[in-house]
N, C-alpha and C positions, 0 to 999 in steps of 0.2 A: 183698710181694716179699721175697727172701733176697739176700744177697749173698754173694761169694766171690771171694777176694783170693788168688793165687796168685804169689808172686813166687821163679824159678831162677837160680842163678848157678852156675856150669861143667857138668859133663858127668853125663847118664847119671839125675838126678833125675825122680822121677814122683810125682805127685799127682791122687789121683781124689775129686773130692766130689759129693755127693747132697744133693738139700736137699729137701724134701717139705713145708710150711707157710708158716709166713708170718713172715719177720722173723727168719730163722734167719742167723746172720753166721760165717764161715769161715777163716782167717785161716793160709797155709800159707808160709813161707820156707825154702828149701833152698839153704846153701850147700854146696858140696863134692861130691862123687864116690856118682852109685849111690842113693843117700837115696829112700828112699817114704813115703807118707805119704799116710791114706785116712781122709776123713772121712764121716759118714751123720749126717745130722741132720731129725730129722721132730717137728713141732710149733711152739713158739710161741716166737720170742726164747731158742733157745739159740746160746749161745758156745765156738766151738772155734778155741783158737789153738794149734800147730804149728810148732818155730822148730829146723831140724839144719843144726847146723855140725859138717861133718865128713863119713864116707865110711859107707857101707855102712849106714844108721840106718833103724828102720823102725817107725813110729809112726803107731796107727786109734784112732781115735775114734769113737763108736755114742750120739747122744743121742736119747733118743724119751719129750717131755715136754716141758715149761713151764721158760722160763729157767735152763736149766742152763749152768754154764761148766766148760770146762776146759780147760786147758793144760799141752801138753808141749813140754818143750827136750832138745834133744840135741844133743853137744858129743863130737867125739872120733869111736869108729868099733865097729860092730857092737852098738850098744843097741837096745833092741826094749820098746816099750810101750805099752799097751792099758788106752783109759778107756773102758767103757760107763758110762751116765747113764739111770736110769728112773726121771723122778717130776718133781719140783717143785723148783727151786732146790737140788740141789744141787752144789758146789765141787769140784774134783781139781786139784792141780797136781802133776806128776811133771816133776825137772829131774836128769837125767843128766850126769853128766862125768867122763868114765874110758870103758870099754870092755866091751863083752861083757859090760855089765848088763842084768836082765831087771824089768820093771815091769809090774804089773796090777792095775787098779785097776775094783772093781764097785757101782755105787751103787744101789738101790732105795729109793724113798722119795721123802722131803724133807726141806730143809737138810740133808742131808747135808756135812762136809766131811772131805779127805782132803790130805795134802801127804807125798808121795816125795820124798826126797833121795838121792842115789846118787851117791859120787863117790869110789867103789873100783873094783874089776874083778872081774867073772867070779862077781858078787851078784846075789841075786834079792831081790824086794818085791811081796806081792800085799795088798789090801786088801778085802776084801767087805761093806758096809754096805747093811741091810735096816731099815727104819724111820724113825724122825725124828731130827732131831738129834744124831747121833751124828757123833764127832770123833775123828781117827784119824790119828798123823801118825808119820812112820818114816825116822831119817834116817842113814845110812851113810857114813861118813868114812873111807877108805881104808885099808877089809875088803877080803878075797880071798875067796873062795869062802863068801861070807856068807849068811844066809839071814834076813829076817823079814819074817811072813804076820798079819794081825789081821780078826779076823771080828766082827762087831757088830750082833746082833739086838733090836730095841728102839728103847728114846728115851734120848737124853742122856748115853749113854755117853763114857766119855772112853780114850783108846789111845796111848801115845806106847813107841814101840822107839829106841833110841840104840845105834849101834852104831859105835865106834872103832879103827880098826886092826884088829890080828888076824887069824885066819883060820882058816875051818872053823866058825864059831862059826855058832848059830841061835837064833832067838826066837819065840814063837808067840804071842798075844794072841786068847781065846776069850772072847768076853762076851755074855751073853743074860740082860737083862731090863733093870732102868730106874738109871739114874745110875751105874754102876759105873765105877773110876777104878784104871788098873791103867799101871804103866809100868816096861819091863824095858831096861835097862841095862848095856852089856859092853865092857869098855873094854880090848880086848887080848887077848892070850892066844891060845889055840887048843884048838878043840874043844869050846867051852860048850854047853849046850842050856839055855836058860830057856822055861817051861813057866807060864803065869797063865790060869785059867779061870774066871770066876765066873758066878754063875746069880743071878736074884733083884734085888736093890736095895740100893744103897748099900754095896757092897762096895768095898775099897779094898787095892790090894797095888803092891807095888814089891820090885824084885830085882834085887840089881848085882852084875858079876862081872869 
């Protein structure tokens, strides 16, 4: 059997979940004005929890696979965030706070893990992980018009974007192959681009600006 827990508080909240397997758990609160929030889960024991406070938020989730979890928060008004999950165990947390942020987040694989932080406005964060083991975490402290995306093909990669104030700035994290360790760092300013790609094994870079 699945379960699915839906709990509203004031006006104008919708929530639609799909459950297809067996021991799939659902997990959706909406406080505030307007909020949607749409879950699809098919397979064995995955976890999706969903928690907006605030107005206008609108947050899917898509797990199709063995014990996946993930979880988003949203806080404040017009944030939008999208976790798909394909494979085996693995993690997403995306927690919003500020406004007119954008989150996505794509996992293929297993043990995958991924963690968005977002608590500027008018930012974006995308994640896309293909393989095993790959770790990828992206967190934004109130940027304007910010931007960072990390992609991770392989095993045991490691990904981390920090992004502080500022605005206009972007980051980009390209990794394909096994162990590589890259982390780009921007603390202000306006108008940065950092750029880290590596191919292969055991590459290691870092860039602050």
């Amino acid at each position: 059997f699945n379960m699915s827990y839906v709990n509203q508080w004031l006006v104008g909240n919708s929530a639609t979940v799909s459950q297809l397997g067996v021991l799939n758990v659902s997990y959706v609160d909406q406080f505030g004005f307007f909020n949607s929030a749409f879950v699809n889960q098919a397979g064995l024991h995955n976890i999706a929890r969903t928690l907006q406070m605030g107005d206008m938020n609108m947050a899917a989730t898509a797990q199709l696979g063995f014990f996946n979890m993930s979880s988003i928060a949203q806080y404040d008004f017009l944030n939008y965030a999208t976790v798909m999950q394909m494979g085996l165990a693995n993690y997403s947390t995306v927690l919003q706070a500020n406004h007119n942020n954008i989150a996505m987040v794509n996992q293929m694989g297993r043990y995958n893990s991924s963690d968005v932080l977002q608590l500027g406005a008018l930012s974006s964060a995308s994640v896309y992980q293909m393989g095993r083991w790959n770790s990828a975490t992206i967190t934004q402290i109130l940027p304007i018009f910010t931007s960072a995306d990390i992609i991770q093909h392989g095993r045991a990669n490691r990904a981390s974007i920090y992004q502080r104030r500022g605005a206009n700035n972007s980051a980009f994290i390209n990794q394909w192959g096994l162990r590589n360790n890259a982390r780009a760092t921007q603390l202000g300013g306006q108008f940065n681009n950092a750029t880290i790609s590596q191919l292969y094994a055991f590459n290691r870079a870092n860039t602050m600006q």
